[in-house]
Structures are given as C-alpha cells and as structure tokens.
C-alpha positions as CSV (number, residue, x, y, z in Angstrom):
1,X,-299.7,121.9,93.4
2,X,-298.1,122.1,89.5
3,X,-296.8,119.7,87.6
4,X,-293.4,121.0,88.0
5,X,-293.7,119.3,91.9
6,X,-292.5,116.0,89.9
7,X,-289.8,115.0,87.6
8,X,-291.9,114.5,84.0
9,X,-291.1,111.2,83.7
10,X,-292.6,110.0,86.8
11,X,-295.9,111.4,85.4
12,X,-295.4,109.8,82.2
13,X,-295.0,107.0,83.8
14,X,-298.0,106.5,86.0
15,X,-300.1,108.2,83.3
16,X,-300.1,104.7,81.7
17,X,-302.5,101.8,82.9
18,X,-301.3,98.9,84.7
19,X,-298.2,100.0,85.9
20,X,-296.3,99.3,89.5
21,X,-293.9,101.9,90.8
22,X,-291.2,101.1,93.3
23,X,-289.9,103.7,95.7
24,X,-286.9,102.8,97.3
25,X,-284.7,104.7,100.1
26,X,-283.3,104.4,103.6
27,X,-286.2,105.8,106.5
28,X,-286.2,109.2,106.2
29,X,-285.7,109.9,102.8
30,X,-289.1,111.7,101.4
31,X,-290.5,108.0,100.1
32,X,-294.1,108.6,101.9
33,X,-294.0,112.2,101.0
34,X,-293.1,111.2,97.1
35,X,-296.0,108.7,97.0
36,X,-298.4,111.4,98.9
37,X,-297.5,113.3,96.2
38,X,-298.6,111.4,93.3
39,X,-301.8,111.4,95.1
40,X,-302.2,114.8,95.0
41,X,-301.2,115.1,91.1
42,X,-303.5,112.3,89.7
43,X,-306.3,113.2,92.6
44,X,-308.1,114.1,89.3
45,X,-307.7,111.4,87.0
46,X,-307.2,108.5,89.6
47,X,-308.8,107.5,92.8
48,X,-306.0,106.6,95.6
49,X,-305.9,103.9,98.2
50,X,-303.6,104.2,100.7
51,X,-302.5,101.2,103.0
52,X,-300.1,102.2,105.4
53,X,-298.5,99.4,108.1
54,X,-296.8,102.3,110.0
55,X,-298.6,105.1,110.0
56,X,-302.6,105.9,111.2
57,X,-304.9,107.3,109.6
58,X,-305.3,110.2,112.1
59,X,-301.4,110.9,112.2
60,X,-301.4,110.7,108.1
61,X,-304.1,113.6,108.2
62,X,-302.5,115.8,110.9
63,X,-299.0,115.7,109.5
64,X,-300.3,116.1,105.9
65,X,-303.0,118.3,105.9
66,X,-303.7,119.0,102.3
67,X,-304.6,115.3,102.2
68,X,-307.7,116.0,103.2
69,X,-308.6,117.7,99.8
70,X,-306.7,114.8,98.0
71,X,-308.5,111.5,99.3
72,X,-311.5,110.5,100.9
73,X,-310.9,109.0,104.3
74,X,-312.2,105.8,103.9
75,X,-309.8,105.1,101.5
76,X,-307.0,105.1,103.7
77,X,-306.2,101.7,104.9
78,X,-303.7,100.8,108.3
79,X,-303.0,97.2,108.2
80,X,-301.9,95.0,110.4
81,X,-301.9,91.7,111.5
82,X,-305.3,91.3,111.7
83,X,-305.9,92.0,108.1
84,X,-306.6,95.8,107.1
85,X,-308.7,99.0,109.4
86,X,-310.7,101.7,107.3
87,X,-312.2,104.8,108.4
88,X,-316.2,105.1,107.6
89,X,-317.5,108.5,106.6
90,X,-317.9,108.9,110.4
91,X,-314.3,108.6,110.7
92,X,-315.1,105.3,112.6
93,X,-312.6,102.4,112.5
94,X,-313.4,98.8,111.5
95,X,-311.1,95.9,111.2
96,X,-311.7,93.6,107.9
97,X,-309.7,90.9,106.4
98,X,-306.6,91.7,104.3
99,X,-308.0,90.1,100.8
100,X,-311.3,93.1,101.7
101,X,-308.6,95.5,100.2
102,X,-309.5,94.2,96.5
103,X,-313.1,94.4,97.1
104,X,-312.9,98.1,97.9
105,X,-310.6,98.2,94.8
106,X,-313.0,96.3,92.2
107,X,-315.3,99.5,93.4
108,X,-313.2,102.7,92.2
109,X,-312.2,103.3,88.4
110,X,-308.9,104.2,87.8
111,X,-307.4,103.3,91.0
112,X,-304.1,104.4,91.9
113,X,-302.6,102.4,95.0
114,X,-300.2,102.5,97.4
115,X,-298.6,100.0,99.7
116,X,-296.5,101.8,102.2
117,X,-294.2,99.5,103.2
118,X,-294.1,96.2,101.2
119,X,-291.3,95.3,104.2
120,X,-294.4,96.0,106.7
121,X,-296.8,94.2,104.9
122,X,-294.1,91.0,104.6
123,X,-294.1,91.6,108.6
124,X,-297.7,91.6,109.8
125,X,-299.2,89.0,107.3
126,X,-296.3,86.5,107.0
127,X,-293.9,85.5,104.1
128,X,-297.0,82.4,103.2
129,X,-299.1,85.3,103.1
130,X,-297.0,87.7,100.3
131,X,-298.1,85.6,97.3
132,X,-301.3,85.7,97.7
133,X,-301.0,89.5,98.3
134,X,-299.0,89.9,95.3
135,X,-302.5,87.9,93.2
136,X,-304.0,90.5,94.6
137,X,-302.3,93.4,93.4
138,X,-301.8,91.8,90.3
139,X,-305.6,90.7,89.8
140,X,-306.1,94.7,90.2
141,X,-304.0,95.7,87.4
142,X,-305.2,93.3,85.2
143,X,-308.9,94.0,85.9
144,X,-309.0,97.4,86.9
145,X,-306.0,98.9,85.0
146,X,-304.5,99.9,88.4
147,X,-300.9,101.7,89.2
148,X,-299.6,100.4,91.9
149,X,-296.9,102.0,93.8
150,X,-294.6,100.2,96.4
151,X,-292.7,102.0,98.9
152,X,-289.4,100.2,100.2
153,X,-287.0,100.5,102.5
154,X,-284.7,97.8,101.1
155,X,-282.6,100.0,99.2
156,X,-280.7,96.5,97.6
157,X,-281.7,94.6,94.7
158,X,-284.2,92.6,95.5
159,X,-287.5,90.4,93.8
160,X,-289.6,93.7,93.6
161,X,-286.8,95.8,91.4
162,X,-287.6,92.8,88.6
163,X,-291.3,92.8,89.4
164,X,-291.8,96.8,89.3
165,X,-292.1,98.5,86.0
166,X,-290.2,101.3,87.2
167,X,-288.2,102.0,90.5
168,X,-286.7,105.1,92.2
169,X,-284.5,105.6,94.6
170,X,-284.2,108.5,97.1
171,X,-281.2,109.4,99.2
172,X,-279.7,112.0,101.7
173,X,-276.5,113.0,99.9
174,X,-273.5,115.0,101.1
175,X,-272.1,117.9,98.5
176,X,-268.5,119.2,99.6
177,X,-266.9,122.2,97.4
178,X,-264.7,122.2,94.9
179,X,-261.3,122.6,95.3
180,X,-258.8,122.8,92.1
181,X,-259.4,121.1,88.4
182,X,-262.8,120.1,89.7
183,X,-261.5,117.8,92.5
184,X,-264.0,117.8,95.6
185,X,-262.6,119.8,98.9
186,X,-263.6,117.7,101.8
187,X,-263.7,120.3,104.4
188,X,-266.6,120.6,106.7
189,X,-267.1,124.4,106.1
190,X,-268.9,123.9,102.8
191,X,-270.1,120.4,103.2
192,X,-273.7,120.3,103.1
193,X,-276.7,118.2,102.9
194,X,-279.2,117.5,99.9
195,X,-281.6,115.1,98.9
196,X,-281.4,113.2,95.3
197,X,-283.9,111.2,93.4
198,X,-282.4,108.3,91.0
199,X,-284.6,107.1,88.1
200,X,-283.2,103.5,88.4
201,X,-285.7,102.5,85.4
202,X,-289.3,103.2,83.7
203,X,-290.6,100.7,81.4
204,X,-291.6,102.6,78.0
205,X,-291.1,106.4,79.1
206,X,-288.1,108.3,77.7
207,X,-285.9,109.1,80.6
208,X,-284.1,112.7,80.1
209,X,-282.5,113.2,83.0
210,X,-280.9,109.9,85.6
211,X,-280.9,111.9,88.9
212,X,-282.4,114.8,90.2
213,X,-282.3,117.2,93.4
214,X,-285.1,117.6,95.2
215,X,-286.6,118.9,98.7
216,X,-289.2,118.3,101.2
217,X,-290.3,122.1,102.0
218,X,-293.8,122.9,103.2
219,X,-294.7,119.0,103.4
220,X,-294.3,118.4,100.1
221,X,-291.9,116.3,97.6
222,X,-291.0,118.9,95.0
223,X,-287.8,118.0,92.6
224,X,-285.9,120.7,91.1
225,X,-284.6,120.9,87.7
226,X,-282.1,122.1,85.9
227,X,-282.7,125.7,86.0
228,X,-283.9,127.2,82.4
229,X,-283.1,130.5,80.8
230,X,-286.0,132.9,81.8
231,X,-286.4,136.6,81.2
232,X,-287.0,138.6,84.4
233,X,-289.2,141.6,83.5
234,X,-292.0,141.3,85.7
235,X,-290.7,143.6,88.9
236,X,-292.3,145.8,91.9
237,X,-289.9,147.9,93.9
238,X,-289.3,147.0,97.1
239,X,-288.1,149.5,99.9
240,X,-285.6,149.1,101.9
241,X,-286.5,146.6,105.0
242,X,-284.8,148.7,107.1
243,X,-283.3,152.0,107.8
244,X,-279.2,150.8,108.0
245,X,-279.6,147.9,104.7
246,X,-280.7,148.0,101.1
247,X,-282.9,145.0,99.6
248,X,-281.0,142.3,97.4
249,X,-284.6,142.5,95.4
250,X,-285.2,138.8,96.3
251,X,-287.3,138.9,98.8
252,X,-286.1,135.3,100.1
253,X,-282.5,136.7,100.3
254,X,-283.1,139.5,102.3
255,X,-284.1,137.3,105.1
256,X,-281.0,135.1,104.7
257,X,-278.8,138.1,104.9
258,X,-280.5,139.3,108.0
259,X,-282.6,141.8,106.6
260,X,-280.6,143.3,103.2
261,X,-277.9,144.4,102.3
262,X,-276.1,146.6,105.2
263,X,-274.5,149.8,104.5
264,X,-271.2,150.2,104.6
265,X,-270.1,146.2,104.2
266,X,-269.2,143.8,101.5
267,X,-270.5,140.7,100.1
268,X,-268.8,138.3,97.8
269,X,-270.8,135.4,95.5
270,X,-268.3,132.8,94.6
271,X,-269.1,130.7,91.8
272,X,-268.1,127.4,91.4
273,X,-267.5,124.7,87.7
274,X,-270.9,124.4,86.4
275,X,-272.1,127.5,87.4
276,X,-272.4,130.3,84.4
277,X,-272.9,134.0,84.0
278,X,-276.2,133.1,83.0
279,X,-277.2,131.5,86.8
280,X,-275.3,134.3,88.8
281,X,-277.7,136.8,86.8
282,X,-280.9,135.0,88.2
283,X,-279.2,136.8,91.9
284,X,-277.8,140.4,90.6
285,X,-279.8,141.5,87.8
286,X,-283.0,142.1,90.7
287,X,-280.4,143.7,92.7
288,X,-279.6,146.2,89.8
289,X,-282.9,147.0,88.8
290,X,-284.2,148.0,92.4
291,X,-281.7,149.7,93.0
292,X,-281.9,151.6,90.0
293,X,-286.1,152.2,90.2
294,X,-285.5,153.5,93.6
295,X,-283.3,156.2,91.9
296,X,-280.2,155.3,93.6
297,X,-276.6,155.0,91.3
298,X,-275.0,151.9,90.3
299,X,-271.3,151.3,89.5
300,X,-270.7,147.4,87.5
301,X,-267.8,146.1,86.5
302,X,-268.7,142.9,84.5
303,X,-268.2,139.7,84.3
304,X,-265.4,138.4,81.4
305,X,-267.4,137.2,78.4
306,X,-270.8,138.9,79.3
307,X,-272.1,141.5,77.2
308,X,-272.3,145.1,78.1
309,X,-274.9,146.2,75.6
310,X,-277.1,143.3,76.5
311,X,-276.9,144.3,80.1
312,X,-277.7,148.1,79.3
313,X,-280.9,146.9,76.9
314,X,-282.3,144.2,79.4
315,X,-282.0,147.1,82.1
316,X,-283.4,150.3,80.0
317,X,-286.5,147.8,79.0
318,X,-287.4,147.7,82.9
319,X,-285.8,151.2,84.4
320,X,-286.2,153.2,81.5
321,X,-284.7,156.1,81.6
322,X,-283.1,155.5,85.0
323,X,-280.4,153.0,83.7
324,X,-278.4,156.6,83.1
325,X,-277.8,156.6,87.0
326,X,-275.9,153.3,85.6
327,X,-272.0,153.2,84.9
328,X,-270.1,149.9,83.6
329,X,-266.2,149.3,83.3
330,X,-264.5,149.1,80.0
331,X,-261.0,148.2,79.3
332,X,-258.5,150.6,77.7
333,X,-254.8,150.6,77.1
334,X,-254.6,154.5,76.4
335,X,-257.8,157.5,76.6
336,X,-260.3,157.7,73.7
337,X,-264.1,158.4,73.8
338,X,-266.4,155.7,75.1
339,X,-270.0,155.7,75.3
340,X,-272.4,156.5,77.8
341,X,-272.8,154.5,81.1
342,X,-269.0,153.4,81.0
343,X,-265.6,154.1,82.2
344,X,-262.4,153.1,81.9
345,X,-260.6,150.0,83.8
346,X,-256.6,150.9,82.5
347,X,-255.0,147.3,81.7
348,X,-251.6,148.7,82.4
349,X,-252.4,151.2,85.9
350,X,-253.7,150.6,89.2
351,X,-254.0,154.0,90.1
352,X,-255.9,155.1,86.9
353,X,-258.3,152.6,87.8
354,X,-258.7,153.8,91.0
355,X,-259.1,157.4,90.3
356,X,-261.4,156.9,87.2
357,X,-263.9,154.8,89.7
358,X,-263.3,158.0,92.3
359,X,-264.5,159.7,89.4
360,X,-267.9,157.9,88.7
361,X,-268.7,157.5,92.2
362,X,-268.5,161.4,92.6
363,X,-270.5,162.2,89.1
364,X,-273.1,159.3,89.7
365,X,-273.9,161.1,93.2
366,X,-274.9,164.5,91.8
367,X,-277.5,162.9,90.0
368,X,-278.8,159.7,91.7
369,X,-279.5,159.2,95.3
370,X,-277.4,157.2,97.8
371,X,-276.0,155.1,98.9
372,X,-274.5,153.5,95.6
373,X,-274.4,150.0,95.0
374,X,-270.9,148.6,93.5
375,X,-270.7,145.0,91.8
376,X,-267.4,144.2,90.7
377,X,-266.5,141.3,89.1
378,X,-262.6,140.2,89.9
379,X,-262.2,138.2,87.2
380,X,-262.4,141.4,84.6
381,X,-260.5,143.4,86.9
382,X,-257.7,140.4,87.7
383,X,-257.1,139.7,84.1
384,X,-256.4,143.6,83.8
385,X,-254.7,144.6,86.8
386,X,-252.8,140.9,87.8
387,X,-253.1,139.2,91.4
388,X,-252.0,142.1,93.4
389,X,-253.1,144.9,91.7
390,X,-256.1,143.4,92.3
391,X,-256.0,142.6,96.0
392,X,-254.9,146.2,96.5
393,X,-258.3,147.4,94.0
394,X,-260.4,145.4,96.4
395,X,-258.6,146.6,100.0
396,X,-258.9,150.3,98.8
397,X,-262.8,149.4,97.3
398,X,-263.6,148.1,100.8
399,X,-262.5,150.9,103.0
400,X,-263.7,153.7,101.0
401,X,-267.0,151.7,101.0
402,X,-267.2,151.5,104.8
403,X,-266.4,155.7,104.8
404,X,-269.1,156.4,102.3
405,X,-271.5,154.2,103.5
406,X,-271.9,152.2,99.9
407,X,-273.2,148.4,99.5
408,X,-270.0,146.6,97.7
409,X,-270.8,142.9,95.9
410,X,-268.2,140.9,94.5
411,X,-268.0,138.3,92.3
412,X,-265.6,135.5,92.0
413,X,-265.0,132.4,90.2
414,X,-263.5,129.0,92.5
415,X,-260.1,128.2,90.8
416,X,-259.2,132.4,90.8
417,X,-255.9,133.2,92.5
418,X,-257.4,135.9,94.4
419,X,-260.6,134.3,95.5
420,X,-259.6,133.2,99.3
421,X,-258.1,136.5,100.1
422,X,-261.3,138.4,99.4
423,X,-263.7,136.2,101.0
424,X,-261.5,136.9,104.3
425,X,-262.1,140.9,103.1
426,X,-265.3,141.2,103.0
427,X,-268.7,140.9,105.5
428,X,-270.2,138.1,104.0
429,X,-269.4,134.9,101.8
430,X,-272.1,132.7,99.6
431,X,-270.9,129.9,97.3
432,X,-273.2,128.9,93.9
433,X,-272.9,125.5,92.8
434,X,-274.8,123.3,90.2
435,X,-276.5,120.0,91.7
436,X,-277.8,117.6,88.9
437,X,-278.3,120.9,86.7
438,X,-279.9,123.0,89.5
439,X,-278.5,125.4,91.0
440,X,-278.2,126.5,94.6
441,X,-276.7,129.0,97.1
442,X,-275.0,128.6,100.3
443,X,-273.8,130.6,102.8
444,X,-270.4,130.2,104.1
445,X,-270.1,133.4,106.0
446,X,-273.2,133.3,107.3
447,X,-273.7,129.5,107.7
448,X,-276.7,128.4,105.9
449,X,-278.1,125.4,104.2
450,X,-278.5,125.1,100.1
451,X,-281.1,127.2,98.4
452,X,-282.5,126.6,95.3
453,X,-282.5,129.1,93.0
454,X,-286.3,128.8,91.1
455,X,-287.0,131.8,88.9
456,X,-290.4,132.8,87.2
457,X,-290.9,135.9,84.7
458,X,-291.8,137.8,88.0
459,X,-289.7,136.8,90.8
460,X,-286.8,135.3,91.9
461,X,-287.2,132.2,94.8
462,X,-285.1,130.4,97.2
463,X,-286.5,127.1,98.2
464,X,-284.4,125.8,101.2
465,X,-283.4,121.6,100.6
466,X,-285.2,120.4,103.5
C-alpha cells in the first residue's frame, strides 16, 4: 500500500521513537482498520504486536487477509482475563500471564504496539490491574523506544488524551447540500454519509490540515486529500461498453451510470461552493478526449472564466490533429471572423444561438463520426441569453438530442436560477461537492453514495466512501 493510504502527519508522527498514539471513535468507525493500517506502513521499519480483547486471532486473519504478509502470527496477542493467548508458528494457542506481553516485547527492535481496546483491557484485568499495565507500556517506550498505539471507544476526554502524545478521532458524519449563500439544505435527497478523521493533537509534528475524509474500501483505511492539480495526458481509448451508450472515459463512471453514457439522453453535473472549474475538469476533459480519439465530433460551450485556448492546447497535445472535429462557443454582439473550432453564442438572440449550433452540429457531422457529444455549460449561456432564454436553449437542446440520437452534458453551478429546472429536464443528475478539500460525486438521479474523485497522470478514479 502507498504512503498516500495515511494523512502525513500520522506518519510523521509514529516515525519518531517513544511515542503513544490514541485512536478514538464510536464502534464502527474504521479505529481497528486505522491501527491495521499503520501496521502495514511501518511493517518495514517496525515490528507490530497486536493485543486484541475483542477480536481472535483467526477472525483478525480471515477478515484482514493482507495481514498475513504484514505480521507474524505469534505476534498477535487476544487477552483476556486470564492474562494474554499467542499463536506458535504452528498456529497453536497458549495462555500466559498478562505482564509475558513485555517479555515478548524486550525481544523485537523497533516495536510498534497496539492495544485494541484500552476499555477491554480496563475490563478483563481490573481497574487495580491498569497501573501496572500502563508500567508496562511505559517501561517499553523507555527501553525499547516503542510506539504505542491505543484504540478507544471513549470518544470524551478522558486520562489517556493527557497521557497520549497524539490522539485522533474518527467519526461517521452526515453531509446535506447546499442550499442558498452557503447555508446547508437539510433534505434527505442529498444527505449522505462519510467518514472523517480529526487530528485532535501530535506532539512535535507540524499539523497541515485538522480534519480529513477518508474511507474504508477494499479493507483498508485510506484518507483522502485535498485533491491536487494534475495534468491528465496519459490516455488509452476505450470503446464503447455497449452498443446503445458512449463511455464517460472513466472507467469507474461508466459503471455508476449503468454502463455509459446512453444515446439520445441528458446528464447534468451540478457543482456546488468549493467546487472549481479546475475539479469539474478531472470528470469532462476524459470525456472529451475519447470521444474525440474515437473520431467522433464534439460541440463545448465553456464554462465562465475558463480558457478556450488552454482547452484547445491541452486537447491538440493528446488528439492531435483530431481536436478539429472540436467546436467551442464564443460570445458576440454582432458577426465578425472568429477562429477555428468556435462559433458564435449571440448575447442579444435566442434564435441565432440556436441556429448557429444547428449549424455546427450539421458541419461537425460531415467530417466526424456520430453520435456527437454536446457539453454546455449554463452558466456561459445564462449570462448571455437570461433565465428564460436559457430554459428554452436547453428544452429545444434536449429534444433535438433525443431525435438525433446525441449524448447532451450539462453543467451547472448550485446558487444558478436555472439549475432546478434542468435537473427535472434531463435523464440523469450528479452533485460535486468539496469535503475537507476532497472532492466527491454523488448521484441524485440515480441514487448513489459519495465518490472520491482521485486522479493520477493516467487515469481518473472513483473510490466509493465506504
């Protein structure tokens, strides 16, 4: 697993000696899977110990199977009230006393340790008993330069937040939309479910960031940051999945749309505060450029703010000479010559802008194949056109869309007079939002969990929060 799995300054933090970590959170929460984890980072640097008071060795290994190439059995400890059981190399059990646990320690360099939970520890061995534990633990750090890491379910303050060197805290969080001036719309259709990590505090390690998103897909904790500016160039074509539907180019989001893209319908990405050009690019720009190496014609009318030359330059770098099968909107008050790859979006005429995209449509089709994918951005065309103007663009869009057989995307912004009419308009409805500085995607028309939105140099990923 990469480093990336972890927020940096967790790693920071247990890549100093003699350090305890305390993982807070209510059951359920990804505090095992966290401290698992940090096994499987420092499985090169450390040796882990593991004493679960829940959990047995044979049902840690057969829900966690990568643990097996993380740490050796024997080091896996279930105790209980008779002190602490081990595994042999045999995978034989034997019951020793609970103060054994330092003995094996005194053996390893480096260890890293893990007491999972310090409330089931309190439980099988008695409050008399917790001081002398504590000695223990405390013996270990001092001899062996030991990190020890606590896992808690007492998500108050308590003795161990003052004891710990650092402490986190993991939670299942609700996330609602937005509704107007940044205000939260509490209505069950967007409300959804995510899990956060809080870096409470770490004892000399620079913290950057207080709170971050994170999921539990696959088995394993992975946080995710706030997404980075990368450039895409890296692509392979990929065909169409199936014989009625165009791919998104994102592998991931083909299978949440049910296979593509279908022909003929309409799909509208809303994006909400905190959510820029720049993120909604990470979803459309592999759209473009598969549809434009498969040969196929593509109509844009951009986003306010975002530059057209940029967009033809990052395209032609990739397409090549394809990106002529390319046309992009440009405003104009009155006819005058424009340069390649555009047309005209009249400020002042409905109609004109109608007929001049009648008119691309019809000369991007002798020369590229179909069907023709259209993204339209509404805020360009509503700060032309005006609300209505703009609802009848979009009605008139749609149908002739269905007749041709065309894939329509459009592109709103939360806050946008027109925005709830068009969702109502067309086939399909996803919602972007920023979470801690990630950013993630949700269907509201069809009814999916968040995504996040991970890009490399090569390929776009959506990592469900699980």
């Amino acid at each position: 697993m990469s480093e990336s799995n972890i927020p940096k300054e967790l790693i920071n933090f247990l890549s100093q000696e003699s350090n305890i970590l305390l993982i807070k959170g209510k059951p359920g929460t990804g505090k095992t899977i966290l401290s698992l984890e940090l096994l499987n980072h420092f499985r090169e640097s450390r040796n882990g110990v593991y004493v679960s008071t829940r959990v047995t060795p044979e049902r840690l290994f057969a829900s966690f199977p990568w643990l097996k190439d993380v740490i050796n059995p024997e080091s896996v400890l279930l105790a209980n009230k008779k002190g602490i059981t081990i595994i042999d190399t045999k995978m034989k059990m034997h019951s020793l006393p609970f103060e054994r646990i330092y003995d094996l320690i005194t053996k390893l360099n480096n260890p890293l340790i893990i007491i999972d939970s310090w409330e089931g520890v309190v439980r099988e061995v008695g409050y008399e008993e917790v001081e002398k534990i504590l000695s223990l633990l405390e013996s270990s750090i001092s001899k062996k330069s030991a990190n020890i890491i606590l896992v808690s379910e007492n998500t108050d303050l308590f003795t161990l937040d003052y004891l710990a060197d650092g402490v986190v805290t993991l939670s299942d969080i609700d996330v609602f939309g937005e509704a107007k001036d940044g205000r939260i719309w509490r209505n069950l259709l967007e409300k959804r479910s995510a899990r956060e990590i809080t870096i409470n505090k770490l004892r000399s390690t620079v913290r950057k960031r207080k709170n971050y998103a994170f999921t539990l897909h696959e088995g394993h904790f992975k946080y995710l940051p706030p997404l980075k500016q990368i450039y895409l160039k890296n692509f392979k074509i990929i065909p169409d999945p199936e014989k009625d539907k165009i791919s998104s180019g994102i592998p991931d989001l083909d299978r949440i749309l049910g296979g593509g893209y279908k022909l003929g319908t309409s799909t509208v990405f809303e994006l909400e505060r905190g959510v820029g050009n720049e993120h909604l690019h990470y979803l459309i720009f592999p759209l473009m450029v598969n549809t434009l190496l498969l040969g196929r014609g593509l109509i844009i009318t951009p986003l306010e703010g975002l530059s057209v030359e940029e967009h033809i330059k990052s395209l032609k770098e990739i397409v090549g000479d394809k990106v002529n099968n390319m046309m992009i909107a440009q405003k104009a008050i009155f006819e005058r010559p424009i340069p390649e790859n555009r047309f005209f979006v009249h400020l002042k005429s409905l109609d004109k802008t109608l007929e001049s995209w009648f008119a691309v449509r019809s000369k991007i089709v002798g020369r590229a194949k179909q069907p023709i994918c259209h993204i339209m951005s509404t805020d360009f065309i509503e700060y032309s056109l005006g609300y209505n103007a703009t609802l009848l663009n979009v009605a008139t869009s749609l149908s002739s869309i269905n007749e041709w057989g065309d894939v329509y995307i459009s592109i709103t912004k939360r806050g946008q007079k027109v925005t709830d009419q068009i969702s109502q308009m067309c086939d399909k409805h996803f919602v972007l939002k920023n979470i801690d500085g990630a950013i993630f995607i949700h269907g509201v028309r069809p009814d999916t969990p968040l995504y996040n939105i991970s890009v490399t140099s090569e390929e776009v990923k959506l990592i469900p929060v699980l």
